[in-house]
N, C-alpha and C positions, 0 to 999 in steps of 0.2 A: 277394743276387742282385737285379739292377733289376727296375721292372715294366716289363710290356711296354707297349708304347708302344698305343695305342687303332687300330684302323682307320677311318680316316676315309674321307669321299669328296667329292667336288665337289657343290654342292649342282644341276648338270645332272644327274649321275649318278643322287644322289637322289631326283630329282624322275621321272626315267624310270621308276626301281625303284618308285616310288609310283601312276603310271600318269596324274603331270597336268601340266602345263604349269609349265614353270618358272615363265614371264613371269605366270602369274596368284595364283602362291605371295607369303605375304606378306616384305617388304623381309629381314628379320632372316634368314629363310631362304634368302632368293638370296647375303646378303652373305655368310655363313658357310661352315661348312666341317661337314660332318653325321657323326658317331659312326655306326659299325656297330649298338649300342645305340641309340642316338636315332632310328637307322630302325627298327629293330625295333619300339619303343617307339610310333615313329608309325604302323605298321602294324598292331599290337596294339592300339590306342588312338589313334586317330583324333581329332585334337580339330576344332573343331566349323568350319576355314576348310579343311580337309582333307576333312570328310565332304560339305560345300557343294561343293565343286568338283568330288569325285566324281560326284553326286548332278547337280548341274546343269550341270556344265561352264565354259565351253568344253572338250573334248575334245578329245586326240590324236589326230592320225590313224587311229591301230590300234585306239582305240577306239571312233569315228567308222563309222568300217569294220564291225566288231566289231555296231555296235546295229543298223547297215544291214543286217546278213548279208552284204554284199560283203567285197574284197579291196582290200586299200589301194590298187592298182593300179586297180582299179575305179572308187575315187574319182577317179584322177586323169582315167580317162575320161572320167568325171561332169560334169568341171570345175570339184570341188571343192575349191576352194584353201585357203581358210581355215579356221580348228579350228570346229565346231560346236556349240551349246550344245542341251540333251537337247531345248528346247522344240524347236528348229531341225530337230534329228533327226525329231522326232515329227511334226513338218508334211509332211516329205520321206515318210516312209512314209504319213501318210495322201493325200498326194497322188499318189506312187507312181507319180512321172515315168518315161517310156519306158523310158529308158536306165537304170534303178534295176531293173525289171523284168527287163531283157534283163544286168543285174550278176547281180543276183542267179539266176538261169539260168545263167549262166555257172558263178559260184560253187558251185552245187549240182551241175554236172557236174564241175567240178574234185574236187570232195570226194569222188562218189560214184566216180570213177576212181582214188583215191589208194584209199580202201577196196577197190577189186578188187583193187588190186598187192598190198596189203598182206596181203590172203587169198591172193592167188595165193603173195604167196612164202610167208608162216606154212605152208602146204599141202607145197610144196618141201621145206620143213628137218625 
């Protein structure tokens, strides 16, 4: 009987699944083609261009968002276009411009309204 053939993915795909930027991953990893294993492998084990990118960035949107406490929709309010690096991040909250304020408000009422449906209906069934 053959062996099965590997699942592979695009290394965009894998680069999502990891939570960083393609464009800042190193060359060998944009050209190739990434094992279901070798993801694993790099999320298990992080080697050290992987934990730097996490760690400092630039960031994806959703993680951008994410360290903000807003909504990626939020950014776009913000008029934050471009991916962020943590220093960048951490300027933004200690300055903690109007509309970051008035995000994250927003944010907090989004949440805290998705938690009352979610009790109202858990209560229902």
């Amino acid at each position: 009987m053959p062996t099965p053939k590997p699942q592979t993915m695009k290394p965009q795909t894998a680069a999502k699944k990891l939570g960083v930027l393609l464009s800042e991953t190193p060359a060998d990893f944009q050209e190739g083609v990434v094992s279901r294993t070798e993801l694993n492998a790099l999320q298990a084990d992080p080697p050290e261009w992987l934990a730097t990118l996490r760690r400092n960035g630039p960031h994806t949107r959703q993680e951008t968002a994410r360290r903000l406490g807003i909504s990626n929709s939020g950014l776009a309010r913000g008029g934050v276009g471009e991916h962020l690096t943590t220093d960048e991040i951490k300027a933004l909250i200690e300055q903690m411009p109007s509309w970051l304020v008035a995000e994250r408000d927003i944010h907090a009422q989004v949440r805290a309204e998705e938690a009352r449906l979610k009790a109202r209906d858990a209560g229902r069934a």
